[in-house]
C-alpha positions as CSV (number, residue, x, y, z in Angstrom):
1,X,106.7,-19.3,47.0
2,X,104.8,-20.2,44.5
3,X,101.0,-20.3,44.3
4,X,99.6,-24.7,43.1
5,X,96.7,-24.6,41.1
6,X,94.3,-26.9,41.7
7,X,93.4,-29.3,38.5
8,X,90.0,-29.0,38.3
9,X,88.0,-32.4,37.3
10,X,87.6,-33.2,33.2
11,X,84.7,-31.8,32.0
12,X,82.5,-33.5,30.0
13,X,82.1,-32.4,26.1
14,X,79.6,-30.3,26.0
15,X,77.8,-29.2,22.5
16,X,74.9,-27.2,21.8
17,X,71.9,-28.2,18.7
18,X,68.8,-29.2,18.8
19,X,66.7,-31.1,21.1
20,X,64.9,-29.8,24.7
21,X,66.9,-31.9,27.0
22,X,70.5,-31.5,29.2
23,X,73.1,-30.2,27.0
24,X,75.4,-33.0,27.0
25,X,72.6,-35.2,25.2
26,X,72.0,-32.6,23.1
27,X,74.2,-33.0,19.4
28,X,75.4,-30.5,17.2
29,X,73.9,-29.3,14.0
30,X,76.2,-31.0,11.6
31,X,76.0,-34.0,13.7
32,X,72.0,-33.9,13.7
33,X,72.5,-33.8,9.9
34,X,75.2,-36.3,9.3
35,X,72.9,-38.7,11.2
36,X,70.1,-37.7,9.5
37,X,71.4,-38.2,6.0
38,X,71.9,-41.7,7.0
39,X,68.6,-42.4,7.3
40,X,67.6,-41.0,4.7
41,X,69.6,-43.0,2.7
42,X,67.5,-45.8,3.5
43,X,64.0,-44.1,3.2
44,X,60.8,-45.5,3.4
45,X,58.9,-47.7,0.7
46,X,55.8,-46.7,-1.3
47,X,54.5,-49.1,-0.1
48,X,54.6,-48.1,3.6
49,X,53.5,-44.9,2.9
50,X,50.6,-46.6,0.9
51,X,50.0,-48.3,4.1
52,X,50.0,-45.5,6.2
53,X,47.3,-44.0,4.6
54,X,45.5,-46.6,4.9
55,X,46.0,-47.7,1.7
56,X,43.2,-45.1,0.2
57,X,45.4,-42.0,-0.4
58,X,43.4,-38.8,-0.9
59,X,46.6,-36.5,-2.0
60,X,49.3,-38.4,-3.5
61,X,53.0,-36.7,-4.1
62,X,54.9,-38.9,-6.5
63,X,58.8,-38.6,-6.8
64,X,58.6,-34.4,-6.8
65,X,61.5,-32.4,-7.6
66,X,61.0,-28.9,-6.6
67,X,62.6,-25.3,-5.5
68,X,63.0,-22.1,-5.9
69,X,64.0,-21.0,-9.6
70,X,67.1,-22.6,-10.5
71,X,67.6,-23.9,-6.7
72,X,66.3,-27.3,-6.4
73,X,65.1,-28.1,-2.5
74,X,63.4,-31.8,-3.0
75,X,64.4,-34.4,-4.4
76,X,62.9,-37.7,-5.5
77,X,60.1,-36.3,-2.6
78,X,56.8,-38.6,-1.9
79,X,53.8,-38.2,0.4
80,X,50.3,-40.0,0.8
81,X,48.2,-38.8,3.6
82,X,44.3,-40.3,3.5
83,X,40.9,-38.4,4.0
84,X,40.4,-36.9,7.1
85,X,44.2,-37.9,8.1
86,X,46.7,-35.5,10.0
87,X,50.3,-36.0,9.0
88,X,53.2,-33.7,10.3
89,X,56.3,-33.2,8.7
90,X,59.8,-32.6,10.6
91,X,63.5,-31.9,10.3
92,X,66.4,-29.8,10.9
93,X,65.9,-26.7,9.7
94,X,66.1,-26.2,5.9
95,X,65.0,-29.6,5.1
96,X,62.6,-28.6,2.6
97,X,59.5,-29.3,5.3
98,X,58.0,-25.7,4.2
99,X,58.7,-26.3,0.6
100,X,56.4,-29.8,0.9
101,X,53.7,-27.4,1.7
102,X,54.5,-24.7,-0.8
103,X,55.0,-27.3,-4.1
104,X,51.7,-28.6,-3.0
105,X,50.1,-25.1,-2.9
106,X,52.0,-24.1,-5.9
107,X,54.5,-21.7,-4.5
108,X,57.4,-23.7,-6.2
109,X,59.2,-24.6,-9.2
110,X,58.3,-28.1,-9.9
111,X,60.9,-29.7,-12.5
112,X,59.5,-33.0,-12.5
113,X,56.9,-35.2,-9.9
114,X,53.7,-35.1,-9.6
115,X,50.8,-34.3,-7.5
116,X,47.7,-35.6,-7.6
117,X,44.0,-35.3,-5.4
118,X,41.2,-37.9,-6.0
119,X,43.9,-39.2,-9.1
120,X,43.7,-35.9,-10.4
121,X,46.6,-34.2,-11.1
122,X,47.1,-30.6,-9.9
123,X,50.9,-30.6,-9.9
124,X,51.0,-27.4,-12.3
125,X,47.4,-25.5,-11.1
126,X,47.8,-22.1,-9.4
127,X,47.4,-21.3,-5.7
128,X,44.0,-19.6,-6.7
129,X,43.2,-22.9,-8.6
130,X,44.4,-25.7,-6.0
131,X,42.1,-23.6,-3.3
132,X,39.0,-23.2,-5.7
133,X,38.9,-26.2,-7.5
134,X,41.0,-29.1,-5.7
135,X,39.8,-27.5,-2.3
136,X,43.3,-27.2,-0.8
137,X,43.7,-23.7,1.6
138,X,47.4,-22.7,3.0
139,X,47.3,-21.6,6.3
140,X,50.8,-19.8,6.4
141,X,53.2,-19.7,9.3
142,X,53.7,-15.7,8.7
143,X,51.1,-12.9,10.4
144,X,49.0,-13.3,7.5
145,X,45.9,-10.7,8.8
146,X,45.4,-7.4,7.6
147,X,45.1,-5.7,10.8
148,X,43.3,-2.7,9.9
149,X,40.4,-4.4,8.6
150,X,37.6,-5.8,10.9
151,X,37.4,-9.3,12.2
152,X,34.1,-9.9,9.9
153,X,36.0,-8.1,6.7
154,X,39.0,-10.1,7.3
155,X,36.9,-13.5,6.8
156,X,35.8,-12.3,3.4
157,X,38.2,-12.2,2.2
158,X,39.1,-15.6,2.7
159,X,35.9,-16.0,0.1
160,X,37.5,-13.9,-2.8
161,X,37.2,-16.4,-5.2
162,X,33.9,-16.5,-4.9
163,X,31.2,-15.7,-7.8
164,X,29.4,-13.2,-5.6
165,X,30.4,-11.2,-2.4
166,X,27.4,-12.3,-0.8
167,X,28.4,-16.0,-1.4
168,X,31.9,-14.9,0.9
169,X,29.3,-13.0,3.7
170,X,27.1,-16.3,4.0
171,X,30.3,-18.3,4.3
172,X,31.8,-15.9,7.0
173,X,28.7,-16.0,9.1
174,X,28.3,-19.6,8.7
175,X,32.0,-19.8,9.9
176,X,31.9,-17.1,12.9
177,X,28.5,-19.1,14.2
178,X,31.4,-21.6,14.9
179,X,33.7,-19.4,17.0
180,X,31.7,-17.0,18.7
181,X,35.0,-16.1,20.4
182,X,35.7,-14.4,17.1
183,X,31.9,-13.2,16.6
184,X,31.9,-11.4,18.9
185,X,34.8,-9.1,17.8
186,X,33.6,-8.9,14.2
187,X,33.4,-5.3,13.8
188,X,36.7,-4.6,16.2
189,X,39.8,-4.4,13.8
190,X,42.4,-7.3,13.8
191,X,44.8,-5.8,14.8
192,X,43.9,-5.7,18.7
193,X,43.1,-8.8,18.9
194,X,45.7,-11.9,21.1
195,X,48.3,-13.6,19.0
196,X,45.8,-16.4,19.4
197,X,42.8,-14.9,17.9
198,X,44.5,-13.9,15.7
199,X,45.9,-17.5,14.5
200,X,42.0,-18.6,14.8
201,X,41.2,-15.6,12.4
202,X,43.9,-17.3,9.9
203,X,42.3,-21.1,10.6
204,X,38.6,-19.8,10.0
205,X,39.3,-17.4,7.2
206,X,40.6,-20.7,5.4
207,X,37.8,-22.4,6.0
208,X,35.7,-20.0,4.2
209,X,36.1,-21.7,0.4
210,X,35.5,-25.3,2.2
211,X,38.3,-27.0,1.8
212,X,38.8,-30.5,2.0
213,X,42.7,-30.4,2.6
214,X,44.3,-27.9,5.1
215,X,48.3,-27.3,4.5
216,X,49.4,-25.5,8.2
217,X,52.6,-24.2,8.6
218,X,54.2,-23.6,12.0
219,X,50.5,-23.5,13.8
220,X,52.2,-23.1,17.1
221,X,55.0,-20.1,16.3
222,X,55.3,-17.4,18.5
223,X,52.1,-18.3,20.5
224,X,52.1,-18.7,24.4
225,X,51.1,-22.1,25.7
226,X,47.5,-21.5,26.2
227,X,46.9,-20.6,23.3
228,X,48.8,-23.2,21.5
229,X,46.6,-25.6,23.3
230,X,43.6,-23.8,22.0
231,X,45.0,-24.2,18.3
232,X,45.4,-27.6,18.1
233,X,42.2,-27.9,19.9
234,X,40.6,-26.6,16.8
235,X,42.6,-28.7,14.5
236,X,41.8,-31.4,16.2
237,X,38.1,-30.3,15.8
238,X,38.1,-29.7,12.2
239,X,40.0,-33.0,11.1
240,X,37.4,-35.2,13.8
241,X,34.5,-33.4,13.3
242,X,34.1,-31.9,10.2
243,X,36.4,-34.6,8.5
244,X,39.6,-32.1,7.0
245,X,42.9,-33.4,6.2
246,X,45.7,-31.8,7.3
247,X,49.2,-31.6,6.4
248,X,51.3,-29.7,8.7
249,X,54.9,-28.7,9.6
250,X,55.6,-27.8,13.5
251,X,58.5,-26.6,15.0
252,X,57.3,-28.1,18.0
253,X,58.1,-32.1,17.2
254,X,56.8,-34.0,19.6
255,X,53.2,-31.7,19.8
256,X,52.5,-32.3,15.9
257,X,53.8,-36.2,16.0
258,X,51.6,-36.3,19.6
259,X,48.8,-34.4,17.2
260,X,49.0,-36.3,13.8
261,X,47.8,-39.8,12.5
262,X,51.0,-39.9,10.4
263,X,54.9,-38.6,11.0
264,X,57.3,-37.5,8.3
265,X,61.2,-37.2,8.9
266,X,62.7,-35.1,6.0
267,X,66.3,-34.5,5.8
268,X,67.9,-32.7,3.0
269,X,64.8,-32.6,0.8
270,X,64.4,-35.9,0.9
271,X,61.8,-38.5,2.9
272,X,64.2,-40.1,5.4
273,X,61.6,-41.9,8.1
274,X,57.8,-42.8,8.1
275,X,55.7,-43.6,10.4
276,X,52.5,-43.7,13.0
277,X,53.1,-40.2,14.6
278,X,52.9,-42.1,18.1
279,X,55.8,-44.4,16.2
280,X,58.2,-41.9,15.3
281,X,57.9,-40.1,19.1
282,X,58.7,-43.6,20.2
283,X,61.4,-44.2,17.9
284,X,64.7,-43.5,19.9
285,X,66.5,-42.3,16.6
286,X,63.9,-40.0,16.4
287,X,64.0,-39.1,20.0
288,X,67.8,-38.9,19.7
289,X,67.8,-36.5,16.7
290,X,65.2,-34.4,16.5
291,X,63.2,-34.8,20.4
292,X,66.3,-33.9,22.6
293,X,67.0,-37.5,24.4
């Protein structure tokens, strides 16, 4: 006799990508990107970016083409983002978000573009000359500490440009009177201190030279909730209250468009979407794409 199989019901097709919410909203990676490359196709004008900033850019990108060598990772790439402005970038991964941040550091190979603070251009400076003389400081994504040193040793070094070394202790002290959560471990070593001290360590040794524009990369990687909170807490503080711009890029898409005045969608090295941050999380291409629903 033989055994009938019951036909169990059509399943739905189920594929896995990004996004945060049930899997069969969720679309692959070479969907997200085929999508994506659509809209960047149509890109945003100059002019709305000129508008976004509210029409007083304080760091200006200007068609930049830029890489890694002989690999070329923008293209065609602009950006304006005013004084004391936030603006996140976002994208699937490899989209040349971190690469914004490096070209304007000067970690890349710029083969044409420009870049340009208060209409000066510092496309080909150095890293040591965009953070001592067009007050841009890199925050980077990696563990960036040296964990044998002390707390108070590792802010002075944020002031190694400086003339004098006790130009870099007057700056660390002034800085540390600000967290007191780090003052008070100034003498331990780094390296016992909470994946969120030590991300405050990174913030506040940056802050040491004064910068007027803060490039953050990945602020909330690797860090448990609480102390994400905390981090954009003090970003928050810094661009409000002491009046920094910040350029960003968080894997965490909705917190940095919930966080930032402006919203970037790259694709493929290239500007595909700009908006409000609060207009790209309401965007439901965006959503769709790159928010999981």
């Amino acid at each position: 006799m033989m055994t009938q199989h019951k036909e169990q019901p059509e399943e739905k097709n189920k594929t896995v990508g990004y996004g945060l919410g049930p899997v069969e909203t969720v679309l692959s990676v070479d969907e997200v990107e085929r999508q994506a490359a659509r809209l960047a196709a149509e890109g945003p004008s100059r002019e709305q970016l000129n508008e976004l900033a509210n029409e007083q850019p304080l760091l200006t990108i200007d068609g930049l083409k830029a890489g890694y060598g002989k690999m070329v990772v923008l293209h065609d790439f602009s950006l304006q983002v005013g004084a004391g402005q936030s603006l996140c970038l976002i994208g699937p991964n490899g989209a040349g978000k971190s690469t914004a941040l490096h070209s304007i550091y000067g970690f890349t190979t710029i083969s044409g573009g420009s870049i340009k603070i208060h209409d000066k251009d510092i496309t080909r400076l150095s890293p040591n000359q965009k953070l001592k003389h067009a007050g841009i400081a890199y925050i980077l994504q990696d563990a960036s500490i040296f964990p044998d040193m002390t707390v108070e040793e590792n802010m002075i070094m944020g002031g190694y440009l400086m003339n004098k070394q006790s130009q870099a202790l007057e700056a660390a002290e002034k800085v540390l009177s600000k967290y007191p959560r780090l003052a008070e471990r100034r003498n331990q070593n780094a390296g016992v201190l909470s994946g969120g001290e030590r991300r405050l360590l990174e913030i506040s040794r940056a802050l040491i030279m004064e910068p007027e524009v803060l490039l953050v990369d990945e602020p909330s990687i690797g860090l448990e909730p609480r102390f994400i909170e905390m981090v954009f807490e003090i970003l928050d503080d810094l661009q409000h209250n002491e009046g920094k711009t910040i350029i960003m890029v968080e894997q965490n898409a909705k917190k940095g468009l919930e966080f930032a005045d402006i919203g970037y969608v790259l694709v493929s090295g290239q500007l595909a979407m700009a908006d409000s941050g609060d207009g790209l999380l309401e965007n439901p291409e965006v959503g769709r794409l790159f928010l999981g629903g």
